[in-house]
C-alpha positions, 0 to 999 in steps of 0.5 A: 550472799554465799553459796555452799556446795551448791550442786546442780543435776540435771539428770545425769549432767551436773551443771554445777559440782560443790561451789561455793563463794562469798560476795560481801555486801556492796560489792560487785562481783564477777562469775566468768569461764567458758559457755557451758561452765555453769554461769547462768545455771548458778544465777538461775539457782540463786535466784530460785529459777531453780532448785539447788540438787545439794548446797545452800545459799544465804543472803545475809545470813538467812538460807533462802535455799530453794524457795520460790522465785518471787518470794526470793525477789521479795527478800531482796534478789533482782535479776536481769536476763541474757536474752532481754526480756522487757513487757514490749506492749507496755510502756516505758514507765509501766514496765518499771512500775511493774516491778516496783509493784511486784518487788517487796520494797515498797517503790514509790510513783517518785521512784519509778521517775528517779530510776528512769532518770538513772538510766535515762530514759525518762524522756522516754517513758511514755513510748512501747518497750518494743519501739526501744533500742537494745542498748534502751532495752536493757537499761530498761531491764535494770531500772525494772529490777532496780525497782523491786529495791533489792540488796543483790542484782544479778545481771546476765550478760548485760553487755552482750551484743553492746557496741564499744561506745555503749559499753562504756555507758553500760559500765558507768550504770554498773558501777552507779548501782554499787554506789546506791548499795546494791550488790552486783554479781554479773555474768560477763565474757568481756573481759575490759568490762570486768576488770573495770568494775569488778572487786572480785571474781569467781570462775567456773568450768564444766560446773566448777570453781577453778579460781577465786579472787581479785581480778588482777589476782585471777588474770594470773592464774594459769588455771583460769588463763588455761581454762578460759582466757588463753594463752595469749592473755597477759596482764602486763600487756594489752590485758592490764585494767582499763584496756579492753580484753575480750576471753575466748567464748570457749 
């Protein structure tokens, strides 16, 4: 997937200033920086929410610039949301049924099981969404993005609001997907969850790319330690990869 000179205006703010990036396929990518940088806007765009004021995005070559939402979900952009949005009066199995049926991937009954076993919640497919716990819920949102069979899946903060036992969990999930071949860009403010799983990363502030690289490359970064991470961050120490960091929300 690429982006080039992507701009967003809303009137007279521009939410996103000429960014543009590259995420090779089978990798996990990470866009980071302060609230308000750009980050939901950019997958908003990506995934057709909305339309970009200038700029393009590929996805394998193929300008997918602003068509319509489901028609990029057919092609092969999935997504999940920072605020969980699940069908809470449906079930479990229905609610991964439901994209298996929308996506253009063709899901099969077969599929749908294989998914909730990823994210294991097969012994709870015959429950309401809405009797889940927020950890389930958002398992539950991928699984249903997974079901579309896309080659990108964005996620939104899927950490956000998880305990430390769960983000582990969270991760280990992140990281399966990957190795199913699908594509991630994630937007994340925990930094231990994106040292840990990402193979590059792409910061934003007030709407534009300050940095771009491999994680341990942009953790050195004065521009990025400046804009988002603080100063108190260092890379050697209680930052190194594998410990747990947390960014200033800014």
């Amino acid at each position: 997937m690429r982006t080039e000179r992507v701009t967003k205006r809303f009137g007279g703010l521009t939410a996103l200033d000429d960014v543009g990036f590259e995420l090779a396929s089978g990798q996990i990518g990470g866009l980071i920086g302060p609230n308000g940088a750009g980050k939901t806007t950019l997958l908003n765009v990506v995934a057709g929410v909305f339309k970009p004021s200038a700029g393009r995005i590929l996805l394998e070559g193929r300008d997918i610039t602003g068509l319509p939402a489901e028609r990029i979900c057919h092609l092969g952009i999935a997504r999940t949301f920072q605020l969980v949005r699940v069908f809470k009066r449906l079930s479990v199995y229905d609610n991964v049924r439901a994209g298996a049926a929308f996506g253009g991937g063709g899901a099969t009954e077969r599929d749908v099981w294989e998914l909730l076993r990823l994210v294991r919640l097969e012994g709870l497919a015959e429950a309401p969404a809405e009797r889940l716990t927020y950890l389930d819920q958002k398992r539950l949102e991928v699984a249903r993005a997974l079901a579309t069979k896309p080659k990108l899946l964005l996620l939104d903060e899927v950490a956000s609001g998880l305990t430390p036992s769960e983000l582990g969990s969270a991760m280990d999930l992140i990281v399966e997907v990957k190795r199913r071949g699908v594509t991630v860009l994630l937007v994340e403010h925990l930094m231990d969850l994106v040292m840990n799983v990402c193979d590059h990363l792409v910061v934003l502030d007030f709407g534009r790319k300050i940095a771009e690289g491999p994680p341990a490359e942009i953790a050195r970064d004065p521009r990025v330690i400046s804009a988002y991470l603080g100063e108190e961050y260092k890379l050697g120490g209680d930052a190194a990869p594998g410990k747990p960091v947390h960014a200033r929300a800014g």
